[in-house]
N, C-alpha and C positions, 0 to 999 in steps of 0.2 A: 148450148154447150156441145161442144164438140170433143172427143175422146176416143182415145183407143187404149184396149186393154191387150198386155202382149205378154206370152209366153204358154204354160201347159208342159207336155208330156208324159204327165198319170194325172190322174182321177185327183191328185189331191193340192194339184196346182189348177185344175181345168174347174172342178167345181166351187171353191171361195171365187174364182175369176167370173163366173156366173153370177154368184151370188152378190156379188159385188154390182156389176152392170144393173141385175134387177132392182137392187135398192137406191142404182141412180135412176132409174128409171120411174120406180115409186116418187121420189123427192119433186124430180124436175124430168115428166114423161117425153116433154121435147127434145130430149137431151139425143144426141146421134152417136152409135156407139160403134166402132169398127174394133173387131179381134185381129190379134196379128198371132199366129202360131208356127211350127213347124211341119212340115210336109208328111204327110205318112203318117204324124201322129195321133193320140185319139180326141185331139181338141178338133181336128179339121171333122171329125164326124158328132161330136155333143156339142160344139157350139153352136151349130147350125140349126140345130133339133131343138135346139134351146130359144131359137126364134134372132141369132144376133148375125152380122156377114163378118166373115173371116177370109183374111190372103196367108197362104202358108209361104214360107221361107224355106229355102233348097237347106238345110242346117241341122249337126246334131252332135255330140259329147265328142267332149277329146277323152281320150282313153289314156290312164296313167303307164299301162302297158303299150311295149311299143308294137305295134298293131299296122298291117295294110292300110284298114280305115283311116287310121290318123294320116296320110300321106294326102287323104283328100280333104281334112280338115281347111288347112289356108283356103285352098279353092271355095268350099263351100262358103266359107268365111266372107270371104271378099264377095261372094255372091249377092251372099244375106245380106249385107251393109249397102251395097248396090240399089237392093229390091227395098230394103228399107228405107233410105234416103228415098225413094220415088216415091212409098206410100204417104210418108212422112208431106213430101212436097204438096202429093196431090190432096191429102184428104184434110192439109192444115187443124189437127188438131189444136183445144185451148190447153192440154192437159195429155199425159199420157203416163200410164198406168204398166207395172212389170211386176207380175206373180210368181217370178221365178223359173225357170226352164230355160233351153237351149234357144230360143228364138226373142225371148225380152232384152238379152244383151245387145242386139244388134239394132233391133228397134230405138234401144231406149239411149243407146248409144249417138243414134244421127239424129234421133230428136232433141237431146239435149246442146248435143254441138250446135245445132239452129235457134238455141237460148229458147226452146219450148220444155215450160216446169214438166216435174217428174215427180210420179209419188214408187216406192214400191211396196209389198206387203212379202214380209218372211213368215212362211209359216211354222217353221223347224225351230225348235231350240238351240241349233246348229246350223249358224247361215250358213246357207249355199256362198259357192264359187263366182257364182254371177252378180246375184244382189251384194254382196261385199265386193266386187267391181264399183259396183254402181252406184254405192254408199256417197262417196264423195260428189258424187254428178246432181243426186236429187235433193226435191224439198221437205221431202219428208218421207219414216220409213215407218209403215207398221208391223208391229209383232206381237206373238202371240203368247210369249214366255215372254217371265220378268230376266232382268240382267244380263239382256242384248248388249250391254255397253261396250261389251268385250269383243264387239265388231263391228258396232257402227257408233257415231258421234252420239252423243246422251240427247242435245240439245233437237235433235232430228227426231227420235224416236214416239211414238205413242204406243200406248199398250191397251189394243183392242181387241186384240182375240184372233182367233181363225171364222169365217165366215162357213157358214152351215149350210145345207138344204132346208128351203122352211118346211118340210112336212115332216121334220123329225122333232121339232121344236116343242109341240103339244102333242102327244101319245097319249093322251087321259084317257080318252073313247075309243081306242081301239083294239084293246085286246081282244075281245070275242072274233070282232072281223080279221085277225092275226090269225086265232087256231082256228078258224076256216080255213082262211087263203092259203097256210102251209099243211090244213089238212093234219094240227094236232090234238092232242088229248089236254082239255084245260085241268085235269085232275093229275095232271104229271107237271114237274119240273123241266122248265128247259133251259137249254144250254146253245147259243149261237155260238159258232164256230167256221169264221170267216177268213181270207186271206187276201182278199182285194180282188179286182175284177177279174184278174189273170193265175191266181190262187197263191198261196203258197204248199211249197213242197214237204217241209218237216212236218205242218199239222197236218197234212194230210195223212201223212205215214203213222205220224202218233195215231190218230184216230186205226187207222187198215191194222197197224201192230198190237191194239189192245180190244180188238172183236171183245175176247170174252168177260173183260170186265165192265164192257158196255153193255152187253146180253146179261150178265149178271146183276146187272142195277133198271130192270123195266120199268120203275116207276120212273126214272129219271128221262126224257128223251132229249133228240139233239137236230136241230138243223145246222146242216152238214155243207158248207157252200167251199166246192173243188175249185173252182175258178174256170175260166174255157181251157186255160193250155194243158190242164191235167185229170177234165172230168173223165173221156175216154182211160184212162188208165187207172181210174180207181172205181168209179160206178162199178162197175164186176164185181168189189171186194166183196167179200164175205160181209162186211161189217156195213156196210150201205147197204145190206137186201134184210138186215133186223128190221122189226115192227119197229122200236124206236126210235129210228134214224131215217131222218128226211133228209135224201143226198140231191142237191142241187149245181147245175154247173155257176149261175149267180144267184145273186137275188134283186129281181125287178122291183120290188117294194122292201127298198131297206126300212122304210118307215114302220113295217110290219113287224118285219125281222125284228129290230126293237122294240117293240111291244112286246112282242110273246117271250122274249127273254128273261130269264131269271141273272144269267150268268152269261158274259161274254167274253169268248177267247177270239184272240186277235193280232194281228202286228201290232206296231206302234207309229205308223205314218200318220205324221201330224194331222189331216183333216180326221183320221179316226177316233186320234186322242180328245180331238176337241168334239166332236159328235158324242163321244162317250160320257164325258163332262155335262153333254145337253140333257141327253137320256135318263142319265142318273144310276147305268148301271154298274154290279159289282163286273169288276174288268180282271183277266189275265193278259196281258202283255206279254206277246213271245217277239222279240225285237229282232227285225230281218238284219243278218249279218253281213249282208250283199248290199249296204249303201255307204254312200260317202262318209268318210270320220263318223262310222257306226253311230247317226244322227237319230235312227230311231230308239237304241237303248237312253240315249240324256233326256229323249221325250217321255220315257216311258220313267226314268229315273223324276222329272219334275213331276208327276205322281206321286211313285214310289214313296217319295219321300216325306210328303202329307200323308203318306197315309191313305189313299186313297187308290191303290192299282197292286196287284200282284205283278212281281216280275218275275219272268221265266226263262232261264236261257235257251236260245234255235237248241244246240249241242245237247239238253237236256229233256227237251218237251216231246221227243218220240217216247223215253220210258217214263218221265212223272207224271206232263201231262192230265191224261184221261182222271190218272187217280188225284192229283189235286183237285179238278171239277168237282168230281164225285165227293170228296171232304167239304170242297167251300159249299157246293148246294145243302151240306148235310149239317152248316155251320150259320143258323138265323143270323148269330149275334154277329158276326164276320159282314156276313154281306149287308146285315143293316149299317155297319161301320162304314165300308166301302164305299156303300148306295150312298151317305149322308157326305162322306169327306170329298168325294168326287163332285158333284153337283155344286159345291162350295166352290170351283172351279173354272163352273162356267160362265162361257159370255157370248148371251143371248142376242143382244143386239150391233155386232161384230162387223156383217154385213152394211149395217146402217150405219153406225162410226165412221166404218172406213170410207163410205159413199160421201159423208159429210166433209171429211177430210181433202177429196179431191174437188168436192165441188166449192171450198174455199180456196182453192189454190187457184181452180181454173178461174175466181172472179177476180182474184187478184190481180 
């Protein structure tokens, strides 16, 4: 079987696109697998790493503002669909594959006009711009929320999940080796506090603006993950040099990170929701308000709404923040609700469905 898998542009398009390859590659290890991504972004350096070959595409968002950049938009455009038709020709895929991003539209576009099937995978509870392009072109679309119907054909759809990393999957044995590797106290509470590889800005501030009722609660500690483009500006704080606060620019073993958590604050970008579903932990949701049709709050809302997620608004989590932690950790019966309604959630075998899905179409 022959395949290419296209798209990326964050972590939470790049990794189910991984995890998806790997579990064709468990099923049917012959199987040949080519990435299609765009230029500059962070799929041309973790897919590579990942062990798969990748051709990037000159291509990236049109902006709803009218902007310089969009002037180069057609050009690029016409580029991609160019470079893609050739890869398309030369590497004759059975089957091609689109996870959403700037670079699956263009692929999946000259693959299909050459009558080669298509599957794609939405992760969001709020399809994107491209996969609802591309609705009508494929054979099938998977998703990760129930009552996708409302933009894509019913008779298309399958509900498998978002695909994970497998080393988050089973955490049973690793706690101990967690408060080593971050260097914490197994007799304290902890609290993960993440914002994606690049960070975000509001928790970071919440965390810098409530120092003292973080130094005021010792038994509780916290790993503190700034992201790269912001650790430089917060490492200094006051509140990153307390005993209980482990400040990190990432974290190389998120599988750790979850372990050692009691409590996790976080965005709501779909591969986290559904990692947090695996884990089984009590979750706060702080929904980035810098994405399309604000798709992270409806993810964090299909939670919410079991029951099973705190939700937080950006606007409010600098001043409440810190002190809801401090209540939910101080709250057994809360977080054992949480722990039990979340976990009811997830879908463990996400990555193998969906591998199952394309390697029926490619036999077809």
């Amino acid at each position: 079987m022959r395949l290419i898998i296209s798209g990326g542009g964050t972590g939470g398009h790049i990794y189910p696109a991984i995890a998806i390859a790997n579990a064709i590659k468990k099923i049917q290890p012959d199987a040949e697998i080519l990435f299609v991504g765009a230029k500059g972004k962070l799929e041309m350096e973790k897919v590579p790493k990942a062990g798969f070959p990748i051709e990037g595409l000159w291509i990236s968002g049109f902006h709803r503002k009218l902007t310089l950049r969009n002037l180069m938009f057609p050009i690029k455009l016409f580029s991609s669909l160019f470079k893609a038709g050739n890869i398309v020709r030369k590497f004759k895929p059975d089957v091609v594959v689109g996870v959403g991003g700037y670079a699956s539209g263009p692929l999946l576009q000259m693959a299909t006009s050459r009558k080669i099937p298509a599957l794609i995978q939405e992760q969001n509870s709020y399809a994107g711009v491209t996969n609802k392009l591309l609705a009508a072109k494929v054979k099938k679309i998977c998703v990760a929320y129930p009552n996708m119907e409302q933009f894509f054909p019913s008779e298309k759809i399958v509900f498998t999940g978002n695909p994970v990393r497998k080393d988050i999957v089973d955490l049973g044995d690793k706690y101990k080796e967690a408060m080593v590797h971050y260097g914490l106290d197994p007799n304290k509470k902890t609290t993960l506090l993440f914002g994606g590889s690049l960070g975000a800005k509001t928790l970071n501030e919440a965390m810098q603006l409530n120092t003292k009722l973080i130094a005021d609660h010792p038994y509780l500690q916290w790993i503190w993950q700034m992201g790269s483009i912001y650790y430089e500006d917060f490492v200094q704080s006051e509140t990153a040099k307390l005993p209980n606060v482990k400040a990190l620019a990432f974290l190389e073993r998120m599988d750790l990170a979850y372990a050692a958590a009691d409590v996790v604050v976080s965005r709501a970008g779909a591969l986290t929701v559904s990692e947090l579903c695996i884990v089984g932990k009590p979750a706060i949701l702080v929904p980035s308000p810098n994405v399309a049709e604000d798709h992270q709050t409806k993810n964090a809302m299909a939670l919410v709404n079991k029951n099973a997620a705190v939700l937080l608004k950006d606007e409010d989590a600098r001043g409440q923040l810190v002190e809801q932690v401090t209540e939910l950790l101080n709250n057994e019966n809360e977080m054992s609700k949480l722990s039990q309604n979340i976990k009811t959630l997830a879908k463990v075998n996400a990555a193998k469905d969906i591998a199952l899905e394309i390697i029926e179409i490619a036999k077809k």
